[in-house]
C-alpha positions in Angstrom: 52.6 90.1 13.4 50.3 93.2 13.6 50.8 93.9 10.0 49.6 89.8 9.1 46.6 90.5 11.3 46.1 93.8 9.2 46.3 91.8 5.9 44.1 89.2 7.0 41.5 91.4 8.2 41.7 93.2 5.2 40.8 89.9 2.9 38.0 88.9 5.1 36.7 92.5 5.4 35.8 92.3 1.8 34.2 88.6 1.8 32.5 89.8 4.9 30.6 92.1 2.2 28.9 89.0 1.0 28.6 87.5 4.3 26.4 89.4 6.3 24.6 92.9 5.7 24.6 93.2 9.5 26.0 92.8 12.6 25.2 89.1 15.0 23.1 90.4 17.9 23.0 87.5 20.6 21.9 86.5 23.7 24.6 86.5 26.0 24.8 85.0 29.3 27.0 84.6 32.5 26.9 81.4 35.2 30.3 82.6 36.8 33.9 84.3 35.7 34.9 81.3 34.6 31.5 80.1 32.8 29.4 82.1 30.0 28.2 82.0 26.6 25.8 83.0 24.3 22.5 82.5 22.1 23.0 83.8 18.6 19.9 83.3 15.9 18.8 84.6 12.7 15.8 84.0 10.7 15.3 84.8 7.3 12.4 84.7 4.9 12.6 84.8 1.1 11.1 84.1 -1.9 12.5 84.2 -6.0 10.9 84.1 -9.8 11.7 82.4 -12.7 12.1 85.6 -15.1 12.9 83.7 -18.6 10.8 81.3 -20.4 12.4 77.3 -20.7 14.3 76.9 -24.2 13.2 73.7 -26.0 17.3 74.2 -26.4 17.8 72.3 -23.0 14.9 70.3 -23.4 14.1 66.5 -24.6 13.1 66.3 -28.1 10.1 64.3 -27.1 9.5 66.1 -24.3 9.5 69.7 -27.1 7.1 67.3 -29.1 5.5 63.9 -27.3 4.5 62.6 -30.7 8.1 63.0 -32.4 9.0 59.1 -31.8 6.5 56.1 -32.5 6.7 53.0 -32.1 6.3 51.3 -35.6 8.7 50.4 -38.5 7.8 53.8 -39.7 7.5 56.5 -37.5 10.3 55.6 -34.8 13.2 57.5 -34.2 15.8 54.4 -35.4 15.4 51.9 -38.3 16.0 48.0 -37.3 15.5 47.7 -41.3 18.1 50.7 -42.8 15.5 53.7 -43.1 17.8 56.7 -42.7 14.7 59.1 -42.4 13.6 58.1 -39.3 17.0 58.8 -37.4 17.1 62.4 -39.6 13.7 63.2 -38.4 15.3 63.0 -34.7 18.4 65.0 -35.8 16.1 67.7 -37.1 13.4 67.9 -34.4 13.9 70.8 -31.8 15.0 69.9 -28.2 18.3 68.1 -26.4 19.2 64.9 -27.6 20.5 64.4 -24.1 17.8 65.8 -22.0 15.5 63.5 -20.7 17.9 63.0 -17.9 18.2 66.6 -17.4 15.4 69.0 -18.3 12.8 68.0 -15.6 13.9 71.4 -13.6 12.8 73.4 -16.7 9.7 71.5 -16.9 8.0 71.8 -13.5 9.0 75.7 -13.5 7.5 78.0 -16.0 8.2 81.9 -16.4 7.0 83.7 -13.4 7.0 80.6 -11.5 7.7 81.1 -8.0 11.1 78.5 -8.0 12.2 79.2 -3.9 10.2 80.2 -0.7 12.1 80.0 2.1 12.1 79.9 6.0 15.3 79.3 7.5 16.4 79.4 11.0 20.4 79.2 11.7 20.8 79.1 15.8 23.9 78.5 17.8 24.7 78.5 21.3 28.4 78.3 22.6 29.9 78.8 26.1 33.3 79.3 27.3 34.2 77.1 30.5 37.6 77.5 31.8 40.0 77.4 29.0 37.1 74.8 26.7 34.6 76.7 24.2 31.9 74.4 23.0 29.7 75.3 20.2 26.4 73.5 19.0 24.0 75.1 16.2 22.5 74.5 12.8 19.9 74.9 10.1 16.6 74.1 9.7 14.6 75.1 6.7 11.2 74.5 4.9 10.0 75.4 1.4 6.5 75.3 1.1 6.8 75.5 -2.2 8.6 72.8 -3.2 7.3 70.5 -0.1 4.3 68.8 -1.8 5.3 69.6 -5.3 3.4 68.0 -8.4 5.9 67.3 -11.3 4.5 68.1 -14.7 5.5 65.4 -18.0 4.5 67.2 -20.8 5.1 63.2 -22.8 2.6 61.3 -21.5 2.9 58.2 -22.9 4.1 56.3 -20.5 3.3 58.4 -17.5 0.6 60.8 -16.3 0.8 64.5 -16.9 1.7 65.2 -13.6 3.3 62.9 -10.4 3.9 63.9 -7.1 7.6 64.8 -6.3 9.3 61.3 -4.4 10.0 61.9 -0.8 14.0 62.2 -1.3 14.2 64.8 -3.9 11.2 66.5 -1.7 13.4 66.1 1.4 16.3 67.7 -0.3 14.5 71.0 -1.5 11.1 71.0 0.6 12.4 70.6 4.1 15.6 69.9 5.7 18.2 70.6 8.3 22.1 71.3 8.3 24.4 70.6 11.0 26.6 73.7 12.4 28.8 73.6 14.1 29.6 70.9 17.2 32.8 70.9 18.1 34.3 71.5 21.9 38.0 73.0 21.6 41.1 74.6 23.8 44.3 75.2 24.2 47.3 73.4 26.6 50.6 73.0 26.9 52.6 69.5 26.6 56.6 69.4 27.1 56.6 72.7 27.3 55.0 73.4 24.0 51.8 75.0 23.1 48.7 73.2 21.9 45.2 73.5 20.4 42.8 71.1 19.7 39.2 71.0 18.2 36.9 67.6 18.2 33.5 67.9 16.2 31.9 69.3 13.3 33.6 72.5 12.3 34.1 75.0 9.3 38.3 74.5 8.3 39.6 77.2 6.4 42.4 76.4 4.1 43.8 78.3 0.8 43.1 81.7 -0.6 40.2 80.6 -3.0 36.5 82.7 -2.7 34.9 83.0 -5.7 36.4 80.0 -7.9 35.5 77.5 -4.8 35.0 73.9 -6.8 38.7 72.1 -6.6 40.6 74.4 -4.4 42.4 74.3 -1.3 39.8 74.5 0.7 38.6 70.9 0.0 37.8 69.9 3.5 34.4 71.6 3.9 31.9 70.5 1.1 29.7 72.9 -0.2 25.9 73.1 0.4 24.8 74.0 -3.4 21.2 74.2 -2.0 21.6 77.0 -0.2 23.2 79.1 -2.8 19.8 79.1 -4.6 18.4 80.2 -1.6 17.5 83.8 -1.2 19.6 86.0 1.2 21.7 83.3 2.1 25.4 84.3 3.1 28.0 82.9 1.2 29.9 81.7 4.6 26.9 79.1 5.4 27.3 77.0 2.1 29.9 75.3 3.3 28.9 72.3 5.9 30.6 71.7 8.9 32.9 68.4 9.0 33.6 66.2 11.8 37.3 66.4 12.3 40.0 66.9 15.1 42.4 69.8 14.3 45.8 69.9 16.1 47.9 73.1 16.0 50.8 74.1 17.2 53.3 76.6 16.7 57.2 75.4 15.9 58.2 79.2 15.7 57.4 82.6 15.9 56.7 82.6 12.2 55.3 79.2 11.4 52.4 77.2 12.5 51.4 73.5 11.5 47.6 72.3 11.4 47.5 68.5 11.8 43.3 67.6 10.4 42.2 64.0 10.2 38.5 64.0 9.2 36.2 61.6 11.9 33.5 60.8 8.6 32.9 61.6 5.1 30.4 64.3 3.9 29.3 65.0 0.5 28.3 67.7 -1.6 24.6 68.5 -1.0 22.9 69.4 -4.6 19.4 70.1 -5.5 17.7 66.8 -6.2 16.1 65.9 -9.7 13.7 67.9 -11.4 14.0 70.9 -8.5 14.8 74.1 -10.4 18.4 74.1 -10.0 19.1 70.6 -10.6 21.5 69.7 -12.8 20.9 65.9 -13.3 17.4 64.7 -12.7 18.7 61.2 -11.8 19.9 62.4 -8.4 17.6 61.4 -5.5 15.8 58.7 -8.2 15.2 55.4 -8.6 15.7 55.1 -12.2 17.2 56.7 -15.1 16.9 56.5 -18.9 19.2 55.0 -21.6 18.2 57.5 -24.5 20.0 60.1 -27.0 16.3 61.2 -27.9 14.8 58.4 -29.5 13.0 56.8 -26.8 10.6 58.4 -24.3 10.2 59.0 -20.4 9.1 55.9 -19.2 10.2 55.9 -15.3 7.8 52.0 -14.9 9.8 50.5 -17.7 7.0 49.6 -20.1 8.2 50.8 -23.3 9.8 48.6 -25.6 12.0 48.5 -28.3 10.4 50.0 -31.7 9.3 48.2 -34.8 10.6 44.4 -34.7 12.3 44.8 -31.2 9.0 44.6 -29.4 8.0 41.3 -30.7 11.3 39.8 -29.6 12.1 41.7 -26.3 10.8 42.3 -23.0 13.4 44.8 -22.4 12.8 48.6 -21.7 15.2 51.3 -22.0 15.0 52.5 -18.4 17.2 50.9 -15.8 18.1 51.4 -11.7 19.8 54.0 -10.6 21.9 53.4 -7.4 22.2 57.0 -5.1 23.6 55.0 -2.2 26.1 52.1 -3.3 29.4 54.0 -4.7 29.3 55.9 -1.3 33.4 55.7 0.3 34.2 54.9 3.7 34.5 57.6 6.6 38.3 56.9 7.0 41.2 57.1 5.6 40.8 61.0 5.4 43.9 63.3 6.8 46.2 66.3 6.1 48.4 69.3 7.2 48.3 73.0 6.6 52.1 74.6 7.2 51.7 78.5 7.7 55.1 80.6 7.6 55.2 84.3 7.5 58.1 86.1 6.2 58.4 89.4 8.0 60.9 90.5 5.6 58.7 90.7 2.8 55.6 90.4 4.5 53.6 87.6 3.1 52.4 84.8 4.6 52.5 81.4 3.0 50.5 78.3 3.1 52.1 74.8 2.5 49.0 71.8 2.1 48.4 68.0 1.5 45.4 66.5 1.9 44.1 62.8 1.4 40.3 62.8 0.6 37.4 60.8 -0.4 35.4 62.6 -3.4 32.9 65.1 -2.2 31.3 65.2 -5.5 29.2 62.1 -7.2 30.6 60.5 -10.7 28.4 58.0 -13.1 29.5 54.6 -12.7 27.6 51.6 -13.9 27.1 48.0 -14.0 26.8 46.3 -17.0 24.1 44.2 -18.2 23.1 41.0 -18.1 24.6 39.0 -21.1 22.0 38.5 -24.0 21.1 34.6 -25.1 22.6 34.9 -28.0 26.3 33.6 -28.0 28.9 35.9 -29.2 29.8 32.6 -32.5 25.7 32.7 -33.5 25.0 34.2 -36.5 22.0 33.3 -37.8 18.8 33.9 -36.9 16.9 30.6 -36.4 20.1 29.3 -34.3 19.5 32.7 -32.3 15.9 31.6 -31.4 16.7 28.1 -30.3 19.4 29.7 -27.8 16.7 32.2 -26.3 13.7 29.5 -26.6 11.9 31.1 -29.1 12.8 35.0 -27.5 9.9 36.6 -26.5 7.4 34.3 -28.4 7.6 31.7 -26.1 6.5 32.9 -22.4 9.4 30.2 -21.2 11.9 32.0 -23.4 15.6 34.3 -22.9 15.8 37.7 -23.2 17.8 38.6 -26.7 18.7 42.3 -25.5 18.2 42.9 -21.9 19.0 46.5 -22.1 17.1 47.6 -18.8 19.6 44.5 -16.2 22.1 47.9 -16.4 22.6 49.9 -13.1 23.7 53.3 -12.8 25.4 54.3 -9.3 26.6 57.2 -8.1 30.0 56.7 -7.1 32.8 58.9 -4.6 36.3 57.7 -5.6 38.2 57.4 -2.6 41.8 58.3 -1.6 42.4 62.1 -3.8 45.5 63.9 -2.8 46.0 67.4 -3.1 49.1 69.1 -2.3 49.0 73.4 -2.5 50.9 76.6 -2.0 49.2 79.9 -1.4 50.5 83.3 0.1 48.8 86.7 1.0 50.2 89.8 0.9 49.6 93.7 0.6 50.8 95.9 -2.0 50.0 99.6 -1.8 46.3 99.3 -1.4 45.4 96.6 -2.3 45.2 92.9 -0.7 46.6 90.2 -2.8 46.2 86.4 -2.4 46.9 83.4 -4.6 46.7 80.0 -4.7 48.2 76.8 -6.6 46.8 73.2 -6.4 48.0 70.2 -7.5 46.0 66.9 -7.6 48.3 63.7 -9.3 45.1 61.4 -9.4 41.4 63.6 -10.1 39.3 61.6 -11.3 37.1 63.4 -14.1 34.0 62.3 -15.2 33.7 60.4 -18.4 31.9 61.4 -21.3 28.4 59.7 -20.1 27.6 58.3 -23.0 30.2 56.5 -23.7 30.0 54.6 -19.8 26.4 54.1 -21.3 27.5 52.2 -24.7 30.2 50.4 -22.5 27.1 49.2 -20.2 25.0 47.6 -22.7 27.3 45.9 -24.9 27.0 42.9 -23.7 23.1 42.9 -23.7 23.8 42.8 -27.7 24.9 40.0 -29.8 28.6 40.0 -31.4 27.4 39.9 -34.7 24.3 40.7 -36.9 21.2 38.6 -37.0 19.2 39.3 -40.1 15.6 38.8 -39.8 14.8 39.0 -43.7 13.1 36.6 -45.9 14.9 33.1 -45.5 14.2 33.2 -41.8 10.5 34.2 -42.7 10.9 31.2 -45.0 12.1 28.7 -42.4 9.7 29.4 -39.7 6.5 29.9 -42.2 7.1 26.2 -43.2 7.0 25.3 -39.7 4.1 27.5 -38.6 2.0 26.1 -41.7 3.0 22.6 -40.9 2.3 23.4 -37.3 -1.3 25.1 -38.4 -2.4 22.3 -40.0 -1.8 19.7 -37.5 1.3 18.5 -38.7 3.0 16.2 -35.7 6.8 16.5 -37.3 6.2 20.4 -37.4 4.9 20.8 -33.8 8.4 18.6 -32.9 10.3 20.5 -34.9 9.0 23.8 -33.2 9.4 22.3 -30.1 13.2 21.4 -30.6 14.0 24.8 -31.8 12.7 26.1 -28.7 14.9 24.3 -26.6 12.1 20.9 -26.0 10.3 24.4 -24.0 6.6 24.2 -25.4 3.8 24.5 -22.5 1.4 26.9 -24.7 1.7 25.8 -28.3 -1.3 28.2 -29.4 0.4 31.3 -27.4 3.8 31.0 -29.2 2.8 30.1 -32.5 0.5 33.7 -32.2 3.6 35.3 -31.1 5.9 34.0 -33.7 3.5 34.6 -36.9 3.2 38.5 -35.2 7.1 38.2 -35.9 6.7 37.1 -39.3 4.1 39.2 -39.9 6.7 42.0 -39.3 8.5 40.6 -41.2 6.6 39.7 -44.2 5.0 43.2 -44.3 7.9 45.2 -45.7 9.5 42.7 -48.2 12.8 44.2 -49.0 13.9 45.9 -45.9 15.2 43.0 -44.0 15.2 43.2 -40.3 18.7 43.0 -38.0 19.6 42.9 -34.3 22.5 45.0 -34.7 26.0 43.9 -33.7 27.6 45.5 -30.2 30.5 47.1 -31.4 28.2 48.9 -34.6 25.2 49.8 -32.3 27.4 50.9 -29.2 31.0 51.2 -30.0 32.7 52.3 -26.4 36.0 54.4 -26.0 36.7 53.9 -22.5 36.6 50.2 -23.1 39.4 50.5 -26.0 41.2 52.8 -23.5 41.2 50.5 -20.7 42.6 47.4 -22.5 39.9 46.4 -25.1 39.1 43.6 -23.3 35.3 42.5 -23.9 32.8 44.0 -21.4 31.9 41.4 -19.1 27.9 41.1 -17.7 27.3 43.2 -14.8 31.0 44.4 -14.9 31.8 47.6 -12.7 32.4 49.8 -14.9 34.0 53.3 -13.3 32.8 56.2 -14.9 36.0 58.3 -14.6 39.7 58.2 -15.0 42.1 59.8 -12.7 44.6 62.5 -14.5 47.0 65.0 -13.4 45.0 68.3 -12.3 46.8 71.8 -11.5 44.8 74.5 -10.2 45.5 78.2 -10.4 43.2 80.9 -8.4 44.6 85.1 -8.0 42.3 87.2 -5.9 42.6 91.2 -5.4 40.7 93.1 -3.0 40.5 96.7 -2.9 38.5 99.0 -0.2 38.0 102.4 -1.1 36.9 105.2 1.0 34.5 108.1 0.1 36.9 110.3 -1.0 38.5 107.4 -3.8 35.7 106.8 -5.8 33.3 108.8 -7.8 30.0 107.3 -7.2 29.4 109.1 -3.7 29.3 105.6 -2.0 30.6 106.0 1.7 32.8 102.9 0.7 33.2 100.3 -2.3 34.8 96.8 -1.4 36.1 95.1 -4.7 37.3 91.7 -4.9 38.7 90.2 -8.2 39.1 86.7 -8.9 41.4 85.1 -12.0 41.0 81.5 -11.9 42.0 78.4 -14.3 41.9 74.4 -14.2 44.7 72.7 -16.3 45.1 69.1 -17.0 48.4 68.0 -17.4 47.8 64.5 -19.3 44.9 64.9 -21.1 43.9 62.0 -23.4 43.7 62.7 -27.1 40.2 63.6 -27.9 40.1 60.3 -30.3 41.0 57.9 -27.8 38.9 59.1 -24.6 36.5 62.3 -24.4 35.5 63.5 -21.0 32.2 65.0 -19.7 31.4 68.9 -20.9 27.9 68.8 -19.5 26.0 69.5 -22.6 22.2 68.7 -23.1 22.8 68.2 -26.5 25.6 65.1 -25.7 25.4 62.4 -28.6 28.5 60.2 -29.0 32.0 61.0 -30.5 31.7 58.0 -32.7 30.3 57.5 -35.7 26.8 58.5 -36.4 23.7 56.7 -37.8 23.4 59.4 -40.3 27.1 58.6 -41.7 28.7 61.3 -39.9 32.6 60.6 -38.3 33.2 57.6 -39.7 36.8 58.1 -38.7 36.2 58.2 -35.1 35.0 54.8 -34.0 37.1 53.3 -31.2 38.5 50.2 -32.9 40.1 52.4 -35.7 41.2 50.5 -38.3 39.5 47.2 -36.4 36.0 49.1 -36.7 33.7 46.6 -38.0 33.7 46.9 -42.0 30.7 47.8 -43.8 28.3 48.1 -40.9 25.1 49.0 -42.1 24.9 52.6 -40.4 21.7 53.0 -39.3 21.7 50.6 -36.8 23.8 52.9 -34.2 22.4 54.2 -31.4 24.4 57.4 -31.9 22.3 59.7 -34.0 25.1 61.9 -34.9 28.7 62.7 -34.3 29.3 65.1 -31.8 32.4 67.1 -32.3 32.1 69.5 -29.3 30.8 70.2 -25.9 33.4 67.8 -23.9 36.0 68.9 -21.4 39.3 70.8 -22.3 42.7 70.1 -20.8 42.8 74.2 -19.8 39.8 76.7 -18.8 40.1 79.6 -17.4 37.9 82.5 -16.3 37.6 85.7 -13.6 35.0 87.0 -11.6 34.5 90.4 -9.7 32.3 91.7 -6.5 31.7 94.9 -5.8 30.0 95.9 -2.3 29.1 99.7 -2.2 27.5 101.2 0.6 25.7 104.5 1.4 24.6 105.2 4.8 21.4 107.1 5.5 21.1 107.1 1.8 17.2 106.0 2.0 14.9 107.7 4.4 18.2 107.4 7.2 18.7 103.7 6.0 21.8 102.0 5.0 22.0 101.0 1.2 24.6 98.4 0.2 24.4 97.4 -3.4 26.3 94.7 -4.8 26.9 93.7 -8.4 28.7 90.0 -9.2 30.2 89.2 -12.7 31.5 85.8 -13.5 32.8 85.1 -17.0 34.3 82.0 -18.3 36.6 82.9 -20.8 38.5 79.9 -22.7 37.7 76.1 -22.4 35.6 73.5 -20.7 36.8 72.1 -17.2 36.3 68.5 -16.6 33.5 67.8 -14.2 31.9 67.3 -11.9 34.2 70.0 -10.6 33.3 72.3 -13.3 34.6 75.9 -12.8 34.4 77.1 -16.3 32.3 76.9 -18.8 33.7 78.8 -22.1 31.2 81.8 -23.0 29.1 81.9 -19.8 28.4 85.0 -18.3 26.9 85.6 -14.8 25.5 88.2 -12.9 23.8 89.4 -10.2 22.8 92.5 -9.5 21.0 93.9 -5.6 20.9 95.6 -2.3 20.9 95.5 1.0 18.2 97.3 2.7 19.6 98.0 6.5 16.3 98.9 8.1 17.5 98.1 11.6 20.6 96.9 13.1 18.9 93.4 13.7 16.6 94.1 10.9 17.6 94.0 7.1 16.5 93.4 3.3 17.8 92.2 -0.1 16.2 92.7 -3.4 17.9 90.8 -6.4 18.4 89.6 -10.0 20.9 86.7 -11.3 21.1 85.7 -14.8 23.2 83.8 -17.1 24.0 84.3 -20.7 26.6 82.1 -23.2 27.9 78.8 -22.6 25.4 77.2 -25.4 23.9 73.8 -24.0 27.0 73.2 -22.0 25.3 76.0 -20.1 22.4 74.4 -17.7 21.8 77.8 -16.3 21.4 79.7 -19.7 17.3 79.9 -19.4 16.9 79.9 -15.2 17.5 83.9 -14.5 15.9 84.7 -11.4 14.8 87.3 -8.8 13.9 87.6 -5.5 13.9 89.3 -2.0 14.9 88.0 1.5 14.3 89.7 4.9 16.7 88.5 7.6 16.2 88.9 11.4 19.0 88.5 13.8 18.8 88.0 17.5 
């Protein structure tokens, strides 16, 4: 047993590195022998820089240049009327087809931008009464800086140049408290057999996982991701405290059962859209945009479609986005950790299962509403009599109501996880591992994709030409109507649907159609066809089954997950390592995430997280024509400009295996600076093969982190941290790749 303790100390000796520079002072206080406690607090101040300019790389393409898309027949970014150049002009503008739901974090910080200012307090209290310890504490913090923050839109045409930040996203980086721990535990005896128990919010420990945290073992605490981007803030308080009553018991000498069932469901706390560290500016908003670059920020809804589209539709391309709704239910959440330790080889082992609701939010959506037209019509005149003259008559349907899509983030419910892990020494070193096996993950869906699947049925079935016999049809009418022709008027009336209260209004609207029309003779018009404008994998891969209106539409699919974490941890003394350090503290890290039943690329792609995300089918400039969902049932000759997709995208989604490592090394050197304490650290992360599926992303192939600082002990209540952390690699899969940062943090403890 004294040699597990040893092992155990050893492990946590080198996390501890990261933890804390120095030692808890606290309060302590004494009502009787049997009653005492104490008053721990620390307070820490800090502040960080933005140290690289933004790369257009990771930002909108009409956010890079406001003026890139129009409005018109010819300077939009897509052709209702088969003009490739307008769709190439997008392709070969600078910026992220994919960022305008992503890039608002590089837009409101600039290079030497002050990105964090912090003032945190973390207090707790505890006492001891008899054989019960209760605990109570948290965090508070404030930001001044990005409390009161002013957004900045570099494409103002359809908002002002700068907005103040909403109250949620400014709650979630400019001001907010944590929960500690509240929890009341002790131990007692029942038939003769030893007990613990623990009611309350509490940190629960489980697996052999530090540096690769994101689908381990230790799922029941989920992570504060805020905090990390806080400066000075120890690596222990990222993790929240979950309500939960822990039962343990020992059944022999060598083993020890944990019996955990989880009192409410907690979530993953990530910085809010357009904070610095952000990575999906739709978190903590009201709405989001349906765009792969060609249309532009509009957060009111009062763009319209371009060209054409705008004198038949009232839609917008900017719909509702639902934080709240896909939130799961606090029960139903429950597992046991099995600890045995084999003195004959001396290792202990961990056995797990776990039942959980997600921590981490997926992109779900409803569907739209259904579009007047009727999946048989194909004609144009027969399509205005269904929608009462469309937009030309203030009575009529909406052809393509686009913006009646919702986005929600949703929390699947009921994840198992079952794990093995072990610790153990060899020579000098301390070596843990961990496996994981999860039989139903859900990973995110290529975005996308859930996005084309949403709108389908806001578009007819088949094409409606608006070319020269329609212009012929309704110009007789119009003329007849003009000239006071009775029979016209009735005949304009009946093909709106007998709906005709402003007969001056709608004949102005539909002679602005014609007019269209009429002005670029030989380029016929066409409300493209759903399955040429949007084709949608996941809808092939679910059944084919036509998307229904406002149909939930999950954005993920549960697979078979493995994952594999090794850690090594070294201490050496001053007389082991030649850099003069009093002592180093190494911890290595091998990690990898493996699918087992990965769909083929061609039938289902998965989220990789890249700003530059298109579509994997075809393309409106002619590319992958081989990759449209239907396969051979594709929709023959469709005239290609009329996809949404501007291009084939071939790469950026998630890989059935990733793998990376990452290092820490702690050094210290005591009365190294004018009698103070130095500990520099250095942290290297590299992701060497693959993509992992997210949102539990681990791995991103090419990315390279680091962060370089010290420790400045200047008292033993008293210390300091200078730092630097930067990113390199990863290409637009990598969010981070532009955001290196530095800072300092000053931490009192008492």
């Amino acid at each position: 047993m004294q040699n597990r303790t040893f092992r155990r100390h050893l492990i946590w000796l080198g996390i501890a590195g990261m933890v804390a520079s120095v030692p808890a002072q606290a309060f302590r206080f004494e009502i009787n022998d049997d009653t005492y406690g104490e008053f721990k607090n620390q307070v820490l101040i800090g502040a960080s820089w933005r140290m690289q300019r933004p790369s257009d790389s990771l930002i909108d393409k009409n956010n890079v240049n406001p003026n890139l898309c129009g409005f018109g027949t010819d300077d939009a970014c897509m052709s209702f009327n088969g003009n490739p150049a307008l769709n190439q002009k997008l392709i070969d503008a600078p910026g992220a087809f994919f960022g305008a739901n992503k890039d608002d974090g590089n837009l409101n910080y600039d290079r030497g931008d002050i990105v964090a200012s912090v003032f945190k307090l973390t207090s707790e209290v505890s006492l001891t009464w008899g054989e019960w310890v209760f605990k109570a504490g948290g965090t508070a913090f404030i930001d001044p800086k990005n409390y009161h923050f002013d957004e900045t839109h570099p494409d103002t045409n359809f908002q002002p140049a700068t907005t103040r930040r909403n109250h949620d996203v400014e709650r979630n980086v400019g001001y907010d408290f944590q929960i500690g721990n509240l929890m009341a535990s002790r131990p007692f005896e029942l038939f003769n057999h030893d007990f613990s128990i623990a009611i309350g919010y509490q940190t629960i420990r489980w697996g052999e996982s530090t540096l690769v945290a994101l689908n381990s073992i230790s799922e029941i605490n989920a992570p504060d991701a805020r905090f990390l981007y806080h400066p000075g803030t120890p690596i222990a308080a990222v993790f929240q405290t979950t309500p939960a009553v822990v039962l343990s018991t020992p059944l022999t000498d060598d083993i020890n059962i944990d019996l955990v069932y989880q009192l409410a469901w907690r979530k993953v706390q990530v910085p809010k859209g357009g904070s610095f560290f952000a990575l999906f500016d739709v978190i903590g908003r009201d709405t989001a945009l349906l765009s792969l670059g060609q249309f532009h920020e509009d957060p009111d809804g009062l763009q319209r479609l371009p060209s054409i589209g705008a004198n038949i539709s009232n839609s917008s391309t900017t719909v509702a986005m639902d934080n709240k709704g896909g939130e799961p239910r606090d029960s139903g959440q429950f597992g046991t950790k099995v600890t045995w330790y084999n003195a004959d080889i001396g290792t202990e082992f961990g056995f797990y299962a776990l039942n959980y609701h997600s921590r981490l939010p997926y992109l779900s959506m409803f569907a739209a509403d259904a579009s007047c037209i009727s999946d048989t019509t194909t004609d144009a005149i027969t399509a205005l009599a269904e929608c009462q003259g469309m937009k030309a008559n203030p009575d009529g349907l909406e052809p393509v109501p686009l913006d009646t899509a919702k986005f929600v983030l949703d929390y699947p419910e009921n994840i198992q996880m079952y794990g093995v892990s072990f610790n153990t020494t060899a020579g000098k070193w301390s070596l843990a591992g961990e496996v994981s096996y999860r039989p139903n993950l859900p990973a995110q869906i290529h975005a996308p994709d859930i996005v084309f699947a949403g709108v389908q049925p806001a578009l007819p079935m088949n094409e409606l030409v608006l070319g020269l016999g329609t212009v012929g049809q309704l110009g007789g009418i119009l003329q007849g109507v003009l000239s006071g022709d009775t029979l016209a008027l009735q005949n304009l009336t009946g093909l709106l649907g007998g709906t005709l209260a402003n007969p001056g209004a709608v004949v102005g609207n539909l002679l602005s159609i014609v007019g269209a029309v009429a002005g670029n003779l030989g380029n016929d018009f066409a409300l493209p066809p759903r399955d040429v404008a949007v084709p949608s994998f996941v809808r092939e891969y679910r059944g084919g089954a036509a998307i229904q209106p406002n149909q939930f539409i999950p954005g993920y699919e549960r697979l078979k997950v493995m994952q594999f974490d090794f850690t090594g941890i070294r201490i050496l003394s001053s007389t082991e390592n030649p850099i003069g350090a009093d002592q180093i503290q190494f911890i290595g890290e091998v990690g990898a995430t493996w699918v087992l039943n990965m769909p083929d690329r061609n039938r289902l792609q998965f989220e990789g997280m890249d700003f530059n995300n298109t579509h994997y089918g075809p393309g409106a400039d002619g590319t992958g024509e081989q990759f449209h969902p239907q396969g051979a049932n594709a929709p023959a000759n469709p005239t290609v400009t009329q996809r949404l997709n501007p291009t084939h995208q071939s790469t950026g989604f998630a890989d059935a295996f990733a793998a990376g490592y990452r290092f820490l090394i702690f050094m210290e050197y005591n009365n190294a600076l004018f009698g103070k304490t130095l500990k520099p650290q250095i942290l290297w992360s590299h992701d060497l093969t693959g993509i992992s599926i997210a949102p539990m992303q681990n791995f991103v192939q090419g990315t390279k982190l680091w962060q370089v600082g010290t420790h400045i002990e200047l008292t033993q209540d008293l210390t300091a941290l200078v730092f630097y952390q930067g990113w390199t690699g990863g290409g637009t899969n990598q969010t981070y790749r532009d955001k290196d940062f530095a800072g300092f943090a000053v931490q009192y403890t008492f």
